[in-house]
C-alpha positions as CSV (number, residue, x, y, z in Angstrom):
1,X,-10.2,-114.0,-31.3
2,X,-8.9,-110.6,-30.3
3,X,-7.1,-108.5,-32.5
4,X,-3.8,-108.6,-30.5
5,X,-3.7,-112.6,-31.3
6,X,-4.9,-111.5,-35.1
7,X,-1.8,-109.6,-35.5
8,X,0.6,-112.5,-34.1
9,X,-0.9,-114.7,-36.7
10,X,-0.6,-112.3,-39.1
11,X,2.9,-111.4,-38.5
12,X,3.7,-115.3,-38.2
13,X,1.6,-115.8,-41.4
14,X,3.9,-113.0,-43.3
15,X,7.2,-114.9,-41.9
16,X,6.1,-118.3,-43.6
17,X,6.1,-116.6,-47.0
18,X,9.8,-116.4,-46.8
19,X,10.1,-120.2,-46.3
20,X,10.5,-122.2,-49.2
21,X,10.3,-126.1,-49.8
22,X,13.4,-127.3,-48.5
23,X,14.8,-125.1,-46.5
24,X,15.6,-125.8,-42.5
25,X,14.1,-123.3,-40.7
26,X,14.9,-122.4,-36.6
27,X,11.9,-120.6,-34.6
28,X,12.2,-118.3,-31.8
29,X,10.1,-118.2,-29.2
30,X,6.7,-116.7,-28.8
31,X,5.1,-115.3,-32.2
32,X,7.8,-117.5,-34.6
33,X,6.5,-120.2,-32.9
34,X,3.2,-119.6,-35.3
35,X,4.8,-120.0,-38.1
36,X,4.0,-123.7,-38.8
37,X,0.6,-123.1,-38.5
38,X,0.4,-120.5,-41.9
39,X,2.5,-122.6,-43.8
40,X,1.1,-124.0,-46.7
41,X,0.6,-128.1,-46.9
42,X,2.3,-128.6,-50.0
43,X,5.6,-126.6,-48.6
44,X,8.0,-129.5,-47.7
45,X,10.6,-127.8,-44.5
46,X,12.4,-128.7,-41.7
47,X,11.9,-126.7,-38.5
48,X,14.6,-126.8,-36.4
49,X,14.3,-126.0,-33.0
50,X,17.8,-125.7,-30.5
51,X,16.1,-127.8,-28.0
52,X,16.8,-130.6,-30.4
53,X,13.9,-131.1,-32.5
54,X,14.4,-131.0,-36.7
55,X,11.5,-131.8,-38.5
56,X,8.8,-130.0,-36.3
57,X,5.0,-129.9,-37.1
58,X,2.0,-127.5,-36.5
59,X,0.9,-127.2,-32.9
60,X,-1.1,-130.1,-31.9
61,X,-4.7,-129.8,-30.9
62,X,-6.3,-129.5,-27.9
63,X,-6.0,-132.9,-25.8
64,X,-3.4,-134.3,-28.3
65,X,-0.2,-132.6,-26.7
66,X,2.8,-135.2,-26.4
67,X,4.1,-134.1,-22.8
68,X,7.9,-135.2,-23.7
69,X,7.2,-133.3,-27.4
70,X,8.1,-129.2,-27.0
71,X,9.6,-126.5,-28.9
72,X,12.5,-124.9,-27.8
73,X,10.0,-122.5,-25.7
74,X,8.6,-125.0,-24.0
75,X,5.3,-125.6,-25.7
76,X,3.9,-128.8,-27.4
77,X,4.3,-129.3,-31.2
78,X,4.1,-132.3,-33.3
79,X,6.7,-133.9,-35.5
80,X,6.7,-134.5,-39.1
81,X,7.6,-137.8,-41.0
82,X,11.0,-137.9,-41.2
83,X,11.5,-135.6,-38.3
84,X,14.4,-136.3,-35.8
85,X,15.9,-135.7,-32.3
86,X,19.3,-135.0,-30.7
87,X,20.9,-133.0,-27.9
88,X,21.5,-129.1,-27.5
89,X,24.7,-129.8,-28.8
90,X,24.3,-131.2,-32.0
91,X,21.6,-128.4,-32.1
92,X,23.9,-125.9,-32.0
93,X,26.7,-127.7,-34.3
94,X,24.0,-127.6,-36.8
95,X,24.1,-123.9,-36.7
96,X,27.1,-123.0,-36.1
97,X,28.0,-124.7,-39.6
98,X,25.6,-122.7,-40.8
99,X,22.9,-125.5,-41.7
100,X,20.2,-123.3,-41.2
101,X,18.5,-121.3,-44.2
102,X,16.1,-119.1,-42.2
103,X,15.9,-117.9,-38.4
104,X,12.8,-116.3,-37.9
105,X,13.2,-114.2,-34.2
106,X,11.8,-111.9,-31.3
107,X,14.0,-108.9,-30.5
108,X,14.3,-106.3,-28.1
109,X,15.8,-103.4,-30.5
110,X,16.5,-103.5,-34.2
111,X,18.4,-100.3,-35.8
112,X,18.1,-99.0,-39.3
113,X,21.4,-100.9,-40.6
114,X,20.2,-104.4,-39.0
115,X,22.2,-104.5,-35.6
116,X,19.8,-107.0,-33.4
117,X,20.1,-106.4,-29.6
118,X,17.8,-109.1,-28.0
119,X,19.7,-110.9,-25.3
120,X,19.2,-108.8,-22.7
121,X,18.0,-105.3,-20.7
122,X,20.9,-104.1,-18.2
123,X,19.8,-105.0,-14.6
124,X,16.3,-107.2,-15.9
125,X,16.1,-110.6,-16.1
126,X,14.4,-111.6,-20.0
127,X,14.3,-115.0,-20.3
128,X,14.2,-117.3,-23.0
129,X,16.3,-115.0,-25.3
130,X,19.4,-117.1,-25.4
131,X,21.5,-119.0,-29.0
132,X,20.4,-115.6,-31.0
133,X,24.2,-115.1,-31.2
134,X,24.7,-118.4,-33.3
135,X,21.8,-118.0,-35.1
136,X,22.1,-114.3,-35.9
137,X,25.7,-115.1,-37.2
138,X,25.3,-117.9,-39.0
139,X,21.6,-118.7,-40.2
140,X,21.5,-117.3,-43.9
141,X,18.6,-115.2,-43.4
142,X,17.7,-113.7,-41.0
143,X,14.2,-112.4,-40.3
144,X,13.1,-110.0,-36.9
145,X,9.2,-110.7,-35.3
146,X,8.4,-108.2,-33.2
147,X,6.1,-105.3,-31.8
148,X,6.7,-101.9,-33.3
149,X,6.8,-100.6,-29.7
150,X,7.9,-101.8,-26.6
151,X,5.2,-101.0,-23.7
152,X,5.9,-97.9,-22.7
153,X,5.2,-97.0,-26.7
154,X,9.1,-96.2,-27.1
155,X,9.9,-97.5,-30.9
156,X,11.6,-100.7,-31.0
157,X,13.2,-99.6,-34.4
158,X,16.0,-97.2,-33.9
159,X,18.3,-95.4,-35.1
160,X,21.5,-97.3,-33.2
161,X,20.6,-99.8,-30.4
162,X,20.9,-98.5,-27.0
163,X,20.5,-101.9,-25.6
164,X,23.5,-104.9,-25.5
165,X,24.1,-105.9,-28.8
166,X,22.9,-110.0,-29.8
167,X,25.3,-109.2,-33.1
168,X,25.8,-106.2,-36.2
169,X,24.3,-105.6,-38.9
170,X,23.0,-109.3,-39.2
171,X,18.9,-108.5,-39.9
172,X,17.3,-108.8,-43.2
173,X,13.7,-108.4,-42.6
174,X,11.9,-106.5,-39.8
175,X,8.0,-107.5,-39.5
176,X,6.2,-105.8,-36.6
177,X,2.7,-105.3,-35.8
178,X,2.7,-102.5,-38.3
179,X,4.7,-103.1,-41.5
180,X,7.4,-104.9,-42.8
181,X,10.9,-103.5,-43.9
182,X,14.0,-105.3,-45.6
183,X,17.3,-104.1,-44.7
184,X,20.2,-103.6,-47.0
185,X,23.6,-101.3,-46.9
186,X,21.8,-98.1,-47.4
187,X,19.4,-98.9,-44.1
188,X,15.3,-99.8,-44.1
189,X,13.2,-100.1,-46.5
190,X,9.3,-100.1,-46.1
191,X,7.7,-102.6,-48.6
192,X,4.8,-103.6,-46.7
193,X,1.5,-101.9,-44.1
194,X,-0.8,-103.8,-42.1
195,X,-4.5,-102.9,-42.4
196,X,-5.7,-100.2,-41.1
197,X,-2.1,-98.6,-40.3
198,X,-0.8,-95.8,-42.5
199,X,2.5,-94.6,-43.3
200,X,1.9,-91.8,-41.0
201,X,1.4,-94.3,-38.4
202,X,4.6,-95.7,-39.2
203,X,6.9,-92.9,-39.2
204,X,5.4,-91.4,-35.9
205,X,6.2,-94.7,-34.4
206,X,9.6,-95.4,-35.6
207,X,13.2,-93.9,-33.9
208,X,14.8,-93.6,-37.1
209,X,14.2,-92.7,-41.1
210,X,13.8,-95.1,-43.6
211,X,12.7,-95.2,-47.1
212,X,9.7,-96.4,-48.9
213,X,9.1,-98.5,-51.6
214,X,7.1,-97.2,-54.5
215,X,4.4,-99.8,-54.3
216,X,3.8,-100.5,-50.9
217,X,1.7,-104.0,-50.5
218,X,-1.2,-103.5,-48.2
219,X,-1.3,-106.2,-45.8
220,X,-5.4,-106.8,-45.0
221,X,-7.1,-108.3,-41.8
C-alpha cells in the first residue's frame, strides 16, 4: 500500500472520530467514502447516501460486490440491518429538513472563515460534485476532506475563495493530507499534524493565516 492511499485512510480514519452512535451521516465521494471502513464495530450510525441508500455498510470484499448496491459515487457497498432505500427525492427531503447530523465532503477551495467552493472550476467540467448546496446548508456539521494542495501545489486553503462558491461560512472542520483545523468566527484553528509534516510545512502550504492550538495532537502513520 502506497503512502498516497495511507493518507486517504488516514484522513477517512480521522473523519469517523467525529461520528457518534446515532447519528445519520451523508458521504461524499472519493476519500469520505472510506469512512465506513475506520469506524469502530460497536458505533451504531446511519450512512446516508443521496443516491438513496440510509443505512450503508463497509465496502464489500473482493467478489462479493452487489451490482444493483452503490454509493452515491458509484461504487459497491453493503447495507446494514435495518438499512433502507428510496429515490433521490426523498434523499434530498431528508436533508433539506435537516435530518442529517454530519456531511463529511471533498472540496475544491476552503477559506479561513469556512466558505466551501466545490461545485465547480469556470470553463472545466468536475463531476460528481453536485447536492453540496443542501448538504452544506443544512447537515449540522459539516466536515471538509481534502488535499492540502491542488496539483499544481497551489493551497487549497485560502484566504477568500476565488472559485464559485457551494455556500458561506458553512465548514467546521478542514482535514487534509497535512493537518486538521476547526473553524469558528475568529477563522482556522490548527489542532492537529500528520506524521512526519511540521508546522512549517503547514504554513508554507497554506494561502492564508491561522492560529495554533497550544497542544497540537500528532497524528502518526
Amino acid at each position: 500500500m502506497g503512502m498516497a492511499v495511507d493518507i486517504r485512510n488516514q484522513m477517512a480514519k480521522r473523519a469517523a472520530e467525529e461520528i457518534q452512535t446515532g447519528m445519520v451521516v451523508n458521504l461524499g465521494i472519493g476519500i469520505p467514502s472510506l469512512v465506513p471502513n475506520h469506524l469502530p464495530t460497536e458505533t451504531m450510525v446511519m450512512f446516508h447516501a443521496e443516491n438513496g441508500i440510509t443505512g450503508m455498510g463497509p465496502s464489500p470484499s473482493m467478489g462479493e460486490e452487489d451490482e444493483n448496491l452503490c454509493n452515491a459515487g458509484g461504487f459497491p457497498v453493503t447495507l446494514n440491518k435495518g438499512g433502507s432505500y428510496c429515490d433521490s427525492a426523498i434523499s434530498f427531503g431528508m436533508i433539506r429538513r435537516g435530518r442529517v447530523d454530519i456531511t463529511i465532503l471533498g472540496s475544491l477551495q476552503v477559506s479561513k472563515n469556512g466558505d466551501l467552493a466545490n461545485w465547480i472550476v469556470p470553463g472545466k467540467k468536475v463531476p460528481g460534485m453536485g447536492g453540496a448546496m443542501e448538504l452544506a446548508q443544512k447537515a449540522k456539521k459539516v466536515i471538509v476532506v481534502m488535499n492540502h494542495c491542488d496539483k499544481q501545489g497551489k493551497p487549497k486553503i485560502v484566504k477568500s475563495c476565488t472559485l464559485p462558491l457551494t455556500s458561506a461560512a458553512c465548514v467546521d472542520i478542514i482535514i487534509t493530507d497535512l493537518a486538521v483545523f476547526t473553524v469558528n468566527e475568529e477563522g482556522l484553528l490548527l489542532t492537529e499534524l500528520f506524521a512526519p509534516y511540521s508546522l512549517e510545512n503547514v504554513v508554507n502550504k497554506t494561502g492564508c493565516k491561522f492560529k495554533i492550538r497550544e497542544t497540537v495532537r500528532m497524528i502518526p502513520y
